[in-house]
The first five atom37 places (N, CA, C, CB, O) and aatype in JSON, in Angstrom:
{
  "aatype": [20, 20, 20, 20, 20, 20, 20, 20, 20, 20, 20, 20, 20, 20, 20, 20, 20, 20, 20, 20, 20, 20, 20, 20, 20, 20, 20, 20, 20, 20, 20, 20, 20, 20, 20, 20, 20, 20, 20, 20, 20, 20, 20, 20, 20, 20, 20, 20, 20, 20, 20, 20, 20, 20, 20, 20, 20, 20, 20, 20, 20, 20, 20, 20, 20, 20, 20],
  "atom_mask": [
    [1, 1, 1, 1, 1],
    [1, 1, 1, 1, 1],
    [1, 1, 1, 1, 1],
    [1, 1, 1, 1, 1],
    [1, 1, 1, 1, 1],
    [1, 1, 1, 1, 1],
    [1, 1, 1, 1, 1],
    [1, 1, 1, 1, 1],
    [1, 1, 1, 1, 1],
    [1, 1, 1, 1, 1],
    [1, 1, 1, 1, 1],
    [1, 1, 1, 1, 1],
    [1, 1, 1, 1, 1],
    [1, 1, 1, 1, 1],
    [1, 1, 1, 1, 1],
    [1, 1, 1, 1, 1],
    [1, 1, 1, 1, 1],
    [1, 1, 1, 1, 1],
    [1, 1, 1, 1, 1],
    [1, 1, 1, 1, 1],
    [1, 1, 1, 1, 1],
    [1, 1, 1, 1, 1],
    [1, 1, 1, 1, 1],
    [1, 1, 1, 1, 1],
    [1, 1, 1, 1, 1],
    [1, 1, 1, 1, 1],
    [1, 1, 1, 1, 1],
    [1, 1, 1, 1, 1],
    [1, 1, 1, 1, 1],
    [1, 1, 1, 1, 1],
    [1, 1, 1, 1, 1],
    [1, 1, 1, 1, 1],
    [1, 1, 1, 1, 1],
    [1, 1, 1, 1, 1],
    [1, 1, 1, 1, 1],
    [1, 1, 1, 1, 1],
    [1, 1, 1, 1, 1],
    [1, 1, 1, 1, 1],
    [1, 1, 1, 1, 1],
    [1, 1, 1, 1, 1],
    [1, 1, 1, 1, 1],
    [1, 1, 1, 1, 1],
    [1, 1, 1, 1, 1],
    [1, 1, 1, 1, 1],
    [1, 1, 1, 1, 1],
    [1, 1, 1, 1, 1],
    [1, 1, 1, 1, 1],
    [1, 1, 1, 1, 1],
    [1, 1, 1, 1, 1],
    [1, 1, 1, 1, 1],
    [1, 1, 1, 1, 1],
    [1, 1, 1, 1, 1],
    [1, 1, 1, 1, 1],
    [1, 1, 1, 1, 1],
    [1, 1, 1, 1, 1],
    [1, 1, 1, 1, 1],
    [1, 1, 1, 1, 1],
    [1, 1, 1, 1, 1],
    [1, 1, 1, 1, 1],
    [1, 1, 1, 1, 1],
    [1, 1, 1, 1, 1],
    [1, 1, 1, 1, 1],
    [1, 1, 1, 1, 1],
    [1, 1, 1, 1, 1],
    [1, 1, 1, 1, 1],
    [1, 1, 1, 1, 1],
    [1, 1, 1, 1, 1]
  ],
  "atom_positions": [
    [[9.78, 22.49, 1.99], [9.26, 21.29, 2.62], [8.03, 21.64, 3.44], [10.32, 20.62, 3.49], [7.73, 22.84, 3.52]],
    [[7.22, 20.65, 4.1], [5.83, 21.21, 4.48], [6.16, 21.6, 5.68], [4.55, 20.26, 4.47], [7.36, 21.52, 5.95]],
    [[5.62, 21.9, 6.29], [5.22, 22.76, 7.69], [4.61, 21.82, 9.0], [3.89, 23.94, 7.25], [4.78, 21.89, 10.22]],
    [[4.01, 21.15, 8.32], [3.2, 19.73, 9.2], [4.35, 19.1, 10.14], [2.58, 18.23, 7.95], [5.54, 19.04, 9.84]],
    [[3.72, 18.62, 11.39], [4.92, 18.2, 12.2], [4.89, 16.67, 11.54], [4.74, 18.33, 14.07], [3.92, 16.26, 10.89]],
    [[6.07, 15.9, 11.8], [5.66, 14.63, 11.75], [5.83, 13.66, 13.22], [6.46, 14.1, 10.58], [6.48, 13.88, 14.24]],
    [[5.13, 12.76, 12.93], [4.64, 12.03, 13.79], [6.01, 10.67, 14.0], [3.02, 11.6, 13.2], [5.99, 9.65, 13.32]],
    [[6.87, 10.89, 14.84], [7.73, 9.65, 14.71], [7.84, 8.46, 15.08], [8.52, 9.78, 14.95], [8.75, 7.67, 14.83]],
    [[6.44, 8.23, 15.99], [6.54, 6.59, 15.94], [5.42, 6.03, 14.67], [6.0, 5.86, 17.7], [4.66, 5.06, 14.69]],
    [[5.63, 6.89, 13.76], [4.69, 6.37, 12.9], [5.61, 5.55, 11.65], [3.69, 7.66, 12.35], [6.59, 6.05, 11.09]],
    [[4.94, 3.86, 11.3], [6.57, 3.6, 9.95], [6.15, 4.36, 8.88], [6.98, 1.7, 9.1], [7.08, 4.78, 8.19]],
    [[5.02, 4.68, 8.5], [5.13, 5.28, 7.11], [5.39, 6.44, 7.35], [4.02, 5.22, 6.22], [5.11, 7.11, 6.36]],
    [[5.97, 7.29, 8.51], [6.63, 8.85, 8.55], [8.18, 8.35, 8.51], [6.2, 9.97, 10.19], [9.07, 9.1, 8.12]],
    [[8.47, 6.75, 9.03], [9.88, 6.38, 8.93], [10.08, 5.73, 7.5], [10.31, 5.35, 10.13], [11.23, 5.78, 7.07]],
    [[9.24, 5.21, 6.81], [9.94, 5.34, 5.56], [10.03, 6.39, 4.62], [9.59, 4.51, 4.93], [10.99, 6.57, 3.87]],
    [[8.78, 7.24, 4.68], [9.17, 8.45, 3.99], [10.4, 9.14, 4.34], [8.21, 9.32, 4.12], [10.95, 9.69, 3.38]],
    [[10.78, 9.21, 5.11], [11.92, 9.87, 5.96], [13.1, 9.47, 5.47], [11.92, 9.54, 7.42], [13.9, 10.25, 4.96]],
    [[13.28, 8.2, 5.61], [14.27, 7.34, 5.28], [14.68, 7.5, 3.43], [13.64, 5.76, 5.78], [15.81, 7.61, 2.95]],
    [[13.25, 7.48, 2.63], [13.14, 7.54, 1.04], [14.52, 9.15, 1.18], [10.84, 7.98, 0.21], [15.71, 9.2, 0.85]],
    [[13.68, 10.09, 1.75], [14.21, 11.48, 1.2], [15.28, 11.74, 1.92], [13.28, 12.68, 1.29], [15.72, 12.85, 1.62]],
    [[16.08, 11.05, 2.99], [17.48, 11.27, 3.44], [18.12, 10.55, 2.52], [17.86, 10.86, 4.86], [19.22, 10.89, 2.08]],
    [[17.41, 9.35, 2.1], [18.45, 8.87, 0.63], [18.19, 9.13, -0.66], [18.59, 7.45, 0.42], [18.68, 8.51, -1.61]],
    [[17.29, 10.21, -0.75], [17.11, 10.88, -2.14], [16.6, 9.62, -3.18], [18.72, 11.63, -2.68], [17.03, 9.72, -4.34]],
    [[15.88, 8.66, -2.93], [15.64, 7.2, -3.87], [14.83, 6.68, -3.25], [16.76, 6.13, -4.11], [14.89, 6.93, -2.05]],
    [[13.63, 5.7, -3.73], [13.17, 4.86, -3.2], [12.7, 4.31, -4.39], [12.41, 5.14, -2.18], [12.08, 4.73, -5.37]],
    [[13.34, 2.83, -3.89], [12.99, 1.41, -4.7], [11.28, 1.25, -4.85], [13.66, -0.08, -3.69], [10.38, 2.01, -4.51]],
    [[11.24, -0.21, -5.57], [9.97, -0.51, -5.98], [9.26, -1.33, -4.73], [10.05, -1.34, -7.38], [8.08, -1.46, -4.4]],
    [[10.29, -1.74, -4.26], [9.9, -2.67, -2.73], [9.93, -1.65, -2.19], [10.86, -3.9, -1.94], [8.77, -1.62, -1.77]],
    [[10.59, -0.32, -1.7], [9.81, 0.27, -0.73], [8.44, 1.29, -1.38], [10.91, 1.13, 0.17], [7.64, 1.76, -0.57]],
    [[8.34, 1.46, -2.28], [6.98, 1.64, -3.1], [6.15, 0.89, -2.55], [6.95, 1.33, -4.54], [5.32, 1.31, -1.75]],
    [[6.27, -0.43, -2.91], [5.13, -1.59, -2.43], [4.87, -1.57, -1.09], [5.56, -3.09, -2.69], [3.67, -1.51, -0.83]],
    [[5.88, -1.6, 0.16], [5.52, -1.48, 1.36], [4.88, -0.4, 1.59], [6.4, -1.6, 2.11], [3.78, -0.46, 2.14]],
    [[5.47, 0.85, 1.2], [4.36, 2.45, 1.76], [3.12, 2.09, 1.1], [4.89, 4.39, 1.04], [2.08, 2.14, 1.76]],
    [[3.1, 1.7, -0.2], [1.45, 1.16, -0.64], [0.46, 0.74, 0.22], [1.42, -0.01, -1.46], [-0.7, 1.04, 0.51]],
    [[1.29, -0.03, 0.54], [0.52, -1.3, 1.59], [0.47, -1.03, 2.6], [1.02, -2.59, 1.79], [-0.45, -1.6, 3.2]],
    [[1.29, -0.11, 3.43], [0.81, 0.36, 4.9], [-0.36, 1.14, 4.75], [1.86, 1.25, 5.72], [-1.39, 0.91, 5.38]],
    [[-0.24, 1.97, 3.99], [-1.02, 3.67, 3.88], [-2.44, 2.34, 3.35], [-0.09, 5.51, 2.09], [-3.48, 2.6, 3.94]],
    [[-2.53, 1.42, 2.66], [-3.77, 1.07, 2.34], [-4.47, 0.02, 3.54], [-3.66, 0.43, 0.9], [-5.65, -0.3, 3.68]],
    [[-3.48, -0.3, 4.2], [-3.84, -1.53, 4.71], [-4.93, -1.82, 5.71], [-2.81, -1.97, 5.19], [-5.32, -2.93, 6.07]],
    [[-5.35, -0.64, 6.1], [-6.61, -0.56, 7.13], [-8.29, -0.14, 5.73], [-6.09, 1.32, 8.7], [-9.39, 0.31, 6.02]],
    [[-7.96, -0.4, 4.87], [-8.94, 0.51, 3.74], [-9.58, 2.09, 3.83], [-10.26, -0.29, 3.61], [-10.55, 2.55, 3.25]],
    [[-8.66, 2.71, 4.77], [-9.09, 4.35, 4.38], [-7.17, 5.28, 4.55], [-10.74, 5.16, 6.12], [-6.13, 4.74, 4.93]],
    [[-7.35, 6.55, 4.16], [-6.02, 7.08, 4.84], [-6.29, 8.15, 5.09], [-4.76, 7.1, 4.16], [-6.84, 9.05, 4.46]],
    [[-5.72, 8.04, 6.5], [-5.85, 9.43, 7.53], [-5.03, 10.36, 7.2], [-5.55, 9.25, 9.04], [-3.99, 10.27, 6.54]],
    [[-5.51, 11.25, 7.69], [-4.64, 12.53, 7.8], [-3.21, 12.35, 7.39], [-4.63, 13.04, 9.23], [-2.8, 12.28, 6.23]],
    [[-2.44, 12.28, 8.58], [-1.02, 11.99, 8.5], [-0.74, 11.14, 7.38], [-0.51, 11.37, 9.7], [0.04, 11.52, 6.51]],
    [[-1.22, 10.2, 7.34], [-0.83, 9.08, 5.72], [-1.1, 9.84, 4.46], [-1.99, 7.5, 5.49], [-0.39, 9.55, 3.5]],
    [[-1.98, 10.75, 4.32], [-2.0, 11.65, 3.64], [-1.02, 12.73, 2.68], [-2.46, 11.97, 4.3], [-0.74, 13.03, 1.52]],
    [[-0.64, 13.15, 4.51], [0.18, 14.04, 4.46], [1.72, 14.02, 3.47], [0.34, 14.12, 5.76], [2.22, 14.65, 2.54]],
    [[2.14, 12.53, 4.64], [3.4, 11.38, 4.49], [3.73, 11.31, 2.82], [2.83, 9.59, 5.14], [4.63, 11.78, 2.13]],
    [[2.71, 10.59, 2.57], [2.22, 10.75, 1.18], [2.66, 11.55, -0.11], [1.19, 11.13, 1.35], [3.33, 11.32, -1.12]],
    [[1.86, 12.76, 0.48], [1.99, 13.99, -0.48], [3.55, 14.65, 0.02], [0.49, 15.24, -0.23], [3.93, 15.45, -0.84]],
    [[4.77, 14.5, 1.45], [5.49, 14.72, 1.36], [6.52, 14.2, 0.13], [5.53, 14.66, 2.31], [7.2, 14.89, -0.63]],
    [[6.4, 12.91, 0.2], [7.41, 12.26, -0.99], [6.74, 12.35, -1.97], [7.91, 10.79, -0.93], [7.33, 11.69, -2.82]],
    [[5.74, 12.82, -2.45], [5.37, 13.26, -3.63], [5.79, 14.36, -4.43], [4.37, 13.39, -3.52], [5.93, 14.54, -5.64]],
    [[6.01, 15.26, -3.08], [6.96, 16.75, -3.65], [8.1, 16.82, -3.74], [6.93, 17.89, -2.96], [8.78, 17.54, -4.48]],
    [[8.61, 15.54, -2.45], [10.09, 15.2, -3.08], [10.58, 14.78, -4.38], [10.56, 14.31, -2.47], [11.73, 15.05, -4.75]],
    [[9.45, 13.87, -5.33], [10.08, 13.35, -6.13], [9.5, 13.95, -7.51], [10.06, 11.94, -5.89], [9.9, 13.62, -8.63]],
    [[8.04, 15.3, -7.1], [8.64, 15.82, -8.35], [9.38, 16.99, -8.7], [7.84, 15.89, -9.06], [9.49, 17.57, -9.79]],
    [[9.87, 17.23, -7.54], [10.72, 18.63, -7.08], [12.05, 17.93, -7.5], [10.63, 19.24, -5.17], [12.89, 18.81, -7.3]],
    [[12.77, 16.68, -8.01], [13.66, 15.69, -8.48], [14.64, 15.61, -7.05], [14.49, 16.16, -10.04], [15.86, 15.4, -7.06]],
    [[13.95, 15.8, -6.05], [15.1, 15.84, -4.66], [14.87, 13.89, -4.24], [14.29, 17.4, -2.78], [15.71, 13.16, -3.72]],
    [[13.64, 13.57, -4.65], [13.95, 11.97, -4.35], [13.47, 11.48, -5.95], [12.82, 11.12, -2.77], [12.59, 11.89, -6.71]],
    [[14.78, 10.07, -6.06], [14.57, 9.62, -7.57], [13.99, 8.24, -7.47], [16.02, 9.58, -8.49], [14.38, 7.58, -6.51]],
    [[13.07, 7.64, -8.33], [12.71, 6.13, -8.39], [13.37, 5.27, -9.14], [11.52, 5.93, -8.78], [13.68, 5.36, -10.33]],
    [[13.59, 4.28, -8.23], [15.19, 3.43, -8.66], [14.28, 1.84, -8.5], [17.07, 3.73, -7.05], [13.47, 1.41, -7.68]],
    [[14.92, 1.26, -9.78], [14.75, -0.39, -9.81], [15.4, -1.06, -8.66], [15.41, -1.06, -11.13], [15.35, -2.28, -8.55]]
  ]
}
């Protein structure tokens, strides 16, 4: 897992968080992390990061994408 601290009043460090303690994340929470991480039109650092964490979760098969 990465090394990066995370930031906890941040929601997109609480839904990533949330995705990989339940090993799954739906298409609605797809759509919401979409939409936070885009919603200002750039992504910082940390959203980045957040990001590329559940990215390694899910192709490392530790988080699965569920209807």
């Amino acid at each position: 897992m990465s090394s990066f601290p995370l930031q906890p009043d941040c929601p997109i460090t609480d839904l990533v968080s949330q995705c990989i303690r339940a090993r799954q994340i739906s298409q609605v929470q797809y759509q919401k992390l979409t939409g936070m991480v885009l919603a200002d039109g750039r992504v910082d650092e940390n959203e980045r990061r957040q990001v590329n964490r559940l990215f390694d979760a899910i192709q490392s098969g530790r988080v699965k994408i569920v209807d």
